[in-house]
N, C-alpha and C positions, 0 to 999 in steps of 0.2 A: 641461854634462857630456855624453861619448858616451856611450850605451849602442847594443849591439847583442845581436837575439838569436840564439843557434847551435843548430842542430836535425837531432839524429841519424835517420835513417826506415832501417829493416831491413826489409827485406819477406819476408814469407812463401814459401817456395820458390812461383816462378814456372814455367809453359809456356811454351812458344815464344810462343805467342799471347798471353799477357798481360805476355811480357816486350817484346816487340818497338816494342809501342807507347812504352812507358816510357823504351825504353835510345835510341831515333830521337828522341823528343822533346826529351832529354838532350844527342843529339850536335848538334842543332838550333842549342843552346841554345849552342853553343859553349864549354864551361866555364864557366870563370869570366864572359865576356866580357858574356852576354846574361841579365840578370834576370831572375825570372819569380814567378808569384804562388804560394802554398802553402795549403791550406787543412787544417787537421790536427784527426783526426776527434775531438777528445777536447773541441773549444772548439765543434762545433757545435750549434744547438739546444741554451743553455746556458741559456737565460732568455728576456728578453726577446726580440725582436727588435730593436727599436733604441729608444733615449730621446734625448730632443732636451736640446741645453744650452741653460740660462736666460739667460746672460749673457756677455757676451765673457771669452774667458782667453787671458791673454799666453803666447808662450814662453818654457819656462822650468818653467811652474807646475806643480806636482804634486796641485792640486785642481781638481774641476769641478763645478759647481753645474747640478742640473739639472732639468727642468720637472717638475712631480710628477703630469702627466697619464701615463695609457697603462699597460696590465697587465704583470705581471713581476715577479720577484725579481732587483736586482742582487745579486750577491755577492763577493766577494774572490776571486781565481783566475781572474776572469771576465776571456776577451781580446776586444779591442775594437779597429776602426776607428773613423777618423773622418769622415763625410763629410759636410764644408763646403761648402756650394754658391758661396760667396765664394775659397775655394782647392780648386781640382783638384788643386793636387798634394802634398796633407798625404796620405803612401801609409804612415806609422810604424807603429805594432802594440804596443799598450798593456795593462798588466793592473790591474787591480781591485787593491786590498793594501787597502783602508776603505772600509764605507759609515756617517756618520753622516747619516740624514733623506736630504735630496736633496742631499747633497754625497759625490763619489767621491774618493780618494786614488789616485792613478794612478803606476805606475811604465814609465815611464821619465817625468821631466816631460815638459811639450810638446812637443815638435820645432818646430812651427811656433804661431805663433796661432790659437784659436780665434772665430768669432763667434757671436756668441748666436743659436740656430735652428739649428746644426750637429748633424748625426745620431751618436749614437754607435754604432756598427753589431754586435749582437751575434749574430747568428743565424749566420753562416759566416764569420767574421773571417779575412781573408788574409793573408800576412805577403810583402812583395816579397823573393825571397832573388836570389842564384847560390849556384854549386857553390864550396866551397873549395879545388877542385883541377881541372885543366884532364884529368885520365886519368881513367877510368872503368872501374872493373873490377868483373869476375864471376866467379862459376862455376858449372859444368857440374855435377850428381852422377851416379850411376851408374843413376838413376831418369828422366836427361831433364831435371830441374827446374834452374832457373837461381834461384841467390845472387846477392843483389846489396844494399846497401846505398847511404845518400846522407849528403855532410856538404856540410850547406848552411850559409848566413850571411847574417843580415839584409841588403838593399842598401838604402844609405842614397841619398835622394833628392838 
């Protein structure tokens, strides 16, 4: 099954100077065309920092079993990478929905395979997006500050 995930970002009236870099990086990025990483401040420093899995998990699976060394509370809500030193390119963005013992219920299932020894990466978890629109727009108020908002969409590897 596809899943993707969609992520609104409104930012706080901007300066010139802290708009400039954001809206250049943006046009860089060519809309839609060129992906880029996200990291959104509400999933960092959430727990752990990373837990390793016990045992291979196929794609597909909505459970992962994982080694019961290393300090940390997993909880539900918690978003995750994953990073396999047998696949570079598993780049998906997963959350937490169960913890029983050292097994996690994860939503979306796997994207790809995992193998046992794979990190599950909780401490700044990234979600690869683009822009859902190739325009960009802003505004100006009568104070100088620049509005600008972002509608991004998971990119699928």
């Amino acid at each position: 099954a596809y899943h993707q995930w969609l992520i609104d970002i409104s930012y706080n009236p901007l300066t010139k100077a802290e708009f400039d870099p954001i809206y250049n990086f943006l046009l860089h990025k060519q809309g839609s065309l060129k992906p880029f990483f996200v990291s959104l401040p509400q999933y960092r420093a959430q727990g752990p920092t990373s837990k390793t899995v016990s045992s291979n998990a196929t794609a597909g699976a909505q459970a992962i079993t994982l080694n019961s060394s290393g300090s940390g509370t997993i909880k539900p809500g918690m978003l995750f990478r994953i990073n396999d030193p047998q696949d570079s390119n598993h780049e998906k963005a997963y959350m937490v929905t169960r913890v029983s013992g050292s097994s996690l219920t994860i939503i979306p299932g796997l994207a790809r395979g995992v193998t046992g020894g794979a990190a599950l990466e909780f401490a700044a978890p990234t979600i690869k997006v683009r822009q859902t629109s190739d325009s960009r727009d802003y505004s100006l108020n009568t104070n100088n500050l620049y509005s600008f908002s972002l509608k991004l969409e998971e990119a699928s590897s």
